[in-house]
FIKE-594220 format. One line per 2 residues: number of its first residue (from 1); their letters; for each residue x, y, z of N, C-alpha, C. Coordinates in Angstrom, 1 decimal. Layout:
N
NUM> A> X Y Z X Y Z X Y Z | ...
END
This chain:
112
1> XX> -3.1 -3.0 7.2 -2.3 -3.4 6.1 -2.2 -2.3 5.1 | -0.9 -2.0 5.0 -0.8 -0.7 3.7 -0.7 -1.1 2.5
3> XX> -1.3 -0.5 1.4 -1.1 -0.7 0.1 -1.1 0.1 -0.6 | 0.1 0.6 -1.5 0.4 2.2 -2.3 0.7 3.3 -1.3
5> XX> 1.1 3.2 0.5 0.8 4.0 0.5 -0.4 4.3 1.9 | -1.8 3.7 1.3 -2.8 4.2 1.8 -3.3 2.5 2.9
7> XX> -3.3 2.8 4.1 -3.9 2.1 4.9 -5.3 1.7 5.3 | -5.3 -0.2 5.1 -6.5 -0.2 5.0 -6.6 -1.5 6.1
9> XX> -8.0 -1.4 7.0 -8.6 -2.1 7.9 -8.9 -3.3 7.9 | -8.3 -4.5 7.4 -8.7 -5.5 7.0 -9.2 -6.4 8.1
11> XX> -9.4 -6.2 9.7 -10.0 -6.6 10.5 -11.0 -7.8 10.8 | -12.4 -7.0 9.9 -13.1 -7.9 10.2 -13.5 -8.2 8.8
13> XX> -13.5 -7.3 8.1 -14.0 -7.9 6.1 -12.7 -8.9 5.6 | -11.8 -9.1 6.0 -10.5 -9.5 5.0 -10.3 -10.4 6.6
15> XX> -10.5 -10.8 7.6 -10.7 -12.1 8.4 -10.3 -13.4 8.0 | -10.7 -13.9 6.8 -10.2 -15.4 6.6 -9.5 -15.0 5.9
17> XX> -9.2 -14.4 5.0 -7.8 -14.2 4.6 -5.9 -13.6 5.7 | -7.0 -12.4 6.7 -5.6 -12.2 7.2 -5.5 -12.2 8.7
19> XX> -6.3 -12.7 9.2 -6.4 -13.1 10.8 -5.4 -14.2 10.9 | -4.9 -14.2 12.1 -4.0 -15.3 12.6 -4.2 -16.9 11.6
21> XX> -3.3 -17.4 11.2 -3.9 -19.0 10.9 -4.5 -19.2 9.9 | -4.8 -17.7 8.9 -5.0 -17.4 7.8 -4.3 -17.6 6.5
23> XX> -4.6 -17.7 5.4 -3.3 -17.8 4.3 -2.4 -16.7 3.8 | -2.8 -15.2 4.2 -2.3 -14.4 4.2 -2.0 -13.8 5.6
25> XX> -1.9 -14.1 6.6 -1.5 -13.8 7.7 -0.6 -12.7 7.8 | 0.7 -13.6 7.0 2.0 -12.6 7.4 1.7 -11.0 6.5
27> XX> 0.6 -10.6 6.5 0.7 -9.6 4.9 0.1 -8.4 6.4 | -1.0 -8.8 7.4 -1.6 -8.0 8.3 -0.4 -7.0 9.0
29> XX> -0.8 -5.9 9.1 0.3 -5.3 9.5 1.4 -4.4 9.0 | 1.5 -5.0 7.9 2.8 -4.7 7.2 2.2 -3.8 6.0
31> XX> 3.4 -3.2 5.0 3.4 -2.7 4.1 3.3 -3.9 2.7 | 2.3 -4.3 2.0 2.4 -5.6 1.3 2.5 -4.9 -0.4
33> XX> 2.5 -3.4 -0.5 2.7 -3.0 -1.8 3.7 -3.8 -2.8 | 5.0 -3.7 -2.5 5.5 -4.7 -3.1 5.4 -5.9 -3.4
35> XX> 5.3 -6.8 -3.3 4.6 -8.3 -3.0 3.3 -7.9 -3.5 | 2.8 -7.0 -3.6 1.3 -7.2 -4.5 2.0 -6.8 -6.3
37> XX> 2.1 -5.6 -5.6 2.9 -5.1 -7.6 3.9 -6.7 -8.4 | 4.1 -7.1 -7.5 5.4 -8.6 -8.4 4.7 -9.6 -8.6
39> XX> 3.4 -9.8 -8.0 2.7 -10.6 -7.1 3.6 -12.2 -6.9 | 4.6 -11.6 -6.0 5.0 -12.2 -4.9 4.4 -12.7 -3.5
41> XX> 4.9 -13.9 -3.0 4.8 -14.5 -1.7 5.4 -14.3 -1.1 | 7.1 -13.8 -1.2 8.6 -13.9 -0.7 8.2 -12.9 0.5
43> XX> 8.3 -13.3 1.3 8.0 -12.7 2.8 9.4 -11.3 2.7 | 10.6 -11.2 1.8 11.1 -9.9 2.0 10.5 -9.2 0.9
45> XX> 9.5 -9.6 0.4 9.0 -8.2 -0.5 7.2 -7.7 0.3 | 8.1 -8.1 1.8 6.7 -7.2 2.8 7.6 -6.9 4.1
47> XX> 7.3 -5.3 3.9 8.2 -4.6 4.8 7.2 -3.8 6.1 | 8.0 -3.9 7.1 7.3 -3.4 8.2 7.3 -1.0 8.4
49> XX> 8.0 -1.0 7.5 7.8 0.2 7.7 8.0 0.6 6.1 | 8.0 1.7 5.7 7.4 2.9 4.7 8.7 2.3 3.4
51> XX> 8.0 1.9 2.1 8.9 1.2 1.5 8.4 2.4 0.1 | 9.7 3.0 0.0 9.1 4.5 -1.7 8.4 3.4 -2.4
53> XX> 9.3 2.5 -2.8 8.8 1.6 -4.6 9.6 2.4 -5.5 | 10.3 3.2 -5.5 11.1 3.9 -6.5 11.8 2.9 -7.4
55> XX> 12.1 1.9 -7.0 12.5 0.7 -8.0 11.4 0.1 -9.0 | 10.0 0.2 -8.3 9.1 -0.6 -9.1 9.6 -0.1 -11.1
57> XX> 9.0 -1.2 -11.7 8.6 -0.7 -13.2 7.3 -0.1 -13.5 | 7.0 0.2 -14.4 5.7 1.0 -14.6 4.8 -0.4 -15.0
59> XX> 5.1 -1.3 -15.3 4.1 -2.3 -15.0 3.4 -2.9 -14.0 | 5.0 -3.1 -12.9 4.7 -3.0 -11.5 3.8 -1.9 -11.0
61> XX> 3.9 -0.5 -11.3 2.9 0.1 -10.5 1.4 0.3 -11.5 | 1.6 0.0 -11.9 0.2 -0.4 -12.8 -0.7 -1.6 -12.2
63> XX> 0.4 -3.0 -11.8 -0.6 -4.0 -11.4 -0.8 -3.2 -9.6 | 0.4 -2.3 -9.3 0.0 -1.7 -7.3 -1.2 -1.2 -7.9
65> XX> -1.8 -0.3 -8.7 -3.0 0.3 -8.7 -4.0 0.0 -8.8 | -3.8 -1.4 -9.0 -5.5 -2.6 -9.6 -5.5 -3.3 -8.1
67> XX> -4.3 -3.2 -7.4 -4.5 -3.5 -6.5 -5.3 -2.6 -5.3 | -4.6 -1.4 -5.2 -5.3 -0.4 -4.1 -6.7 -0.1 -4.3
69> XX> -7.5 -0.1 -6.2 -8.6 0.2 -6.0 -9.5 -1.0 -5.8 | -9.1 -1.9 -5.8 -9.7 -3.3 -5.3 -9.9 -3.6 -3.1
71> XX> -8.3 -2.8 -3.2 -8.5 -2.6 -1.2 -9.5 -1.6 -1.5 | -9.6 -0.4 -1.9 -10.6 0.4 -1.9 -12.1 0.2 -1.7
73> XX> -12.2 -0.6 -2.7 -13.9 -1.2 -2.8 -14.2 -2.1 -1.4 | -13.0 -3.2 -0.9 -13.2 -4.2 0.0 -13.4 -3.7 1.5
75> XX> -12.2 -2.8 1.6 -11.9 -2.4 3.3 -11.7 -0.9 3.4 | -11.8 -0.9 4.9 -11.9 0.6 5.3 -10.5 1.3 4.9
77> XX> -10.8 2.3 4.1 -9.4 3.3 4.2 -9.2 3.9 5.4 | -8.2 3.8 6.3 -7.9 4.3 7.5 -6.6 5.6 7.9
79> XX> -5.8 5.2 6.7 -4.8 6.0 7.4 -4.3 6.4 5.4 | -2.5 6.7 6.0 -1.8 6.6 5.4 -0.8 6.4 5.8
81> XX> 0.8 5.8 5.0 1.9 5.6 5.7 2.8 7.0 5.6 | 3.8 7.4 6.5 4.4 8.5 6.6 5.7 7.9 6.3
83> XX> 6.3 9.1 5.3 7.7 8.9 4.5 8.6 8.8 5.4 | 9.5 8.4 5.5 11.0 8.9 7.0 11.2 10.3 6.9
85> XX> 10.7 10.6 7.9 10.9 12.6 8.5 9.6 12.9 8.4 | 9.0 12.4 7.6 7.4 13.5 7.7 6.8 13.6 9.1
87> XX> 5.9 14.7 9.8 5.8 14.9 10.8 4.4 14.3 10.9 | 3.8 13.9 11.7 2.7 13.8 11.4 1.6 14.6 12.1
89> XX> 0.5 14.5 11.5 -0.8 15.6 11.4 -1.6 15.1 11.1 | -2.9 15.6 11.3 -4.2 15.5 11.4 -4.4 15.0 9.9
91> XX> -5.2 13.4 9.4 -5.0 13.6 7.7 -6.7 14.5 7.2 | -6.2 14.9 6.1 -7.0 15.8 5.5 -6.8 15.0 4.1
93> XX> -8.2 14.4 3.5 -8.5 13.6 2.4 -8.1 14.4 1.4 | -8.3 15.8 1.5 -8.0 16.4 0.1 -6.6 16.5 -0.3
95> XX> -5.7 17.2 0.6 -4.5 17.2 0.4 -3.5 15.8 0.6 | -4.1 15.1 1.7 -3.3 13.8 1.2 -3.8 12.7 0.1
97> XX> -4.4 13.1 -0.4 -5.0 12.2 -1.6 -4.3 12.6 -2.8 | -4.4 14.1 -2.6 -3.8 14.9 -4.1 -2.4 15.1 -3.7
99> XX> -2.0 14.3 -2.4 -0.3 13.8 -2.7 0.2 13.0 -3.1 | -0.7 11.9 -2.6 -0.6 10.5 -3.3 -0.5 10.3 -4.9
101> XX> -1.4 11.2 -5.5 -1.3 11.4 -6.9 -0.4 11.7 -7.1 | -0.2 12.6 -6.8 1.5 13.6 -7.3 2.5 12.5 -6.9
103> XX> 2.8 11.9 -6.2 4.0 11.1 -6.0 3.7 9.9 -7.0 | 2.6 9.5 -7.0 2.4 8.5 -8.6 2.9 9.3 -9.6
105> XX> 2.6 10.6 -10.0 3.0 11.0 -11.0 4.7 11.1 -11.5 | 5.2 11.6 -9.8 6.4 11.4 -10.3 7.1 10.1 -10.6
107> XX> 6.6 9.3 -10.0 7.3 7.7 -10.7 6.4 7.9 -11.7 | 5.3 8.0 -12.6 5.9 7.6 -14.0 6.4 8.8 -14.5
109> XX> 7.1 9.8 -14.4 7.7 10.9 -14.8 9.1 10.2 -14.9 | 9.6 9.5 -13.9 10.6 9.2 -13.5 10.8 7.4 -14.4
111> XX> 10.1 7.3 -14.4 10.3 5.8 -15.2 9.7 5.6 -16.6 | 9.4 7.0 -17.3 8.9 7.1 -18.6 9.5 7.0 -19.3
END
């Protein structure tokens, strides 16, 4: 399940919430950033592939970030999602982490 971005393991910790038959079922898998930032249910604000958020508000990515460090604490960080074109590569925590910042930064650069 991605959130912000950064992919997390919800397997066996997050189980009764997102295993089959679960109340959040449809969220496993998917990109659920959006739908968390609105805190939405609406099954089209959870996308199956790489969604910017360039529309969010800065409220909106204020509530995505109480959200990611809460996946943080809960489930395994596993991955990250790759933008349309990026190639992909071996991840390296330092430099994709201090990307992820930088692209936070630029939305609120961009929505200041």
């Amino acid at each position: 399940m991605a959130v912000n971005g950064k992919v997390f393991d919800v397997t066996n910790a997050g189980q009764q919430l997102y295993a089959k038959g679960a109340p959040y079922a449809s969220y496993a898998g998917k990109d659920v950033s959006r739908a968390l930032a609105r805190f939405s249910a609406d099954v089209s604000e959870i996308y199956c592939s790489y969604d910017d958020l360039s529309d969010l508000t800065q409220a909106e990515m204020n509530r995505l970030c109480e959200w990611e460090l809460q996946f943080m604490e809960r489930y395994d960080y596993v991955g990250r999602l790759l933008r349309p074109g990026e190639p992909h590569r071996v991840y390296d925590p330092m430099v994709d982490d201090l990307d992820l910042v930088y692209r936070g930064n630029q939305h609120t650069n961009q929505s200041g």
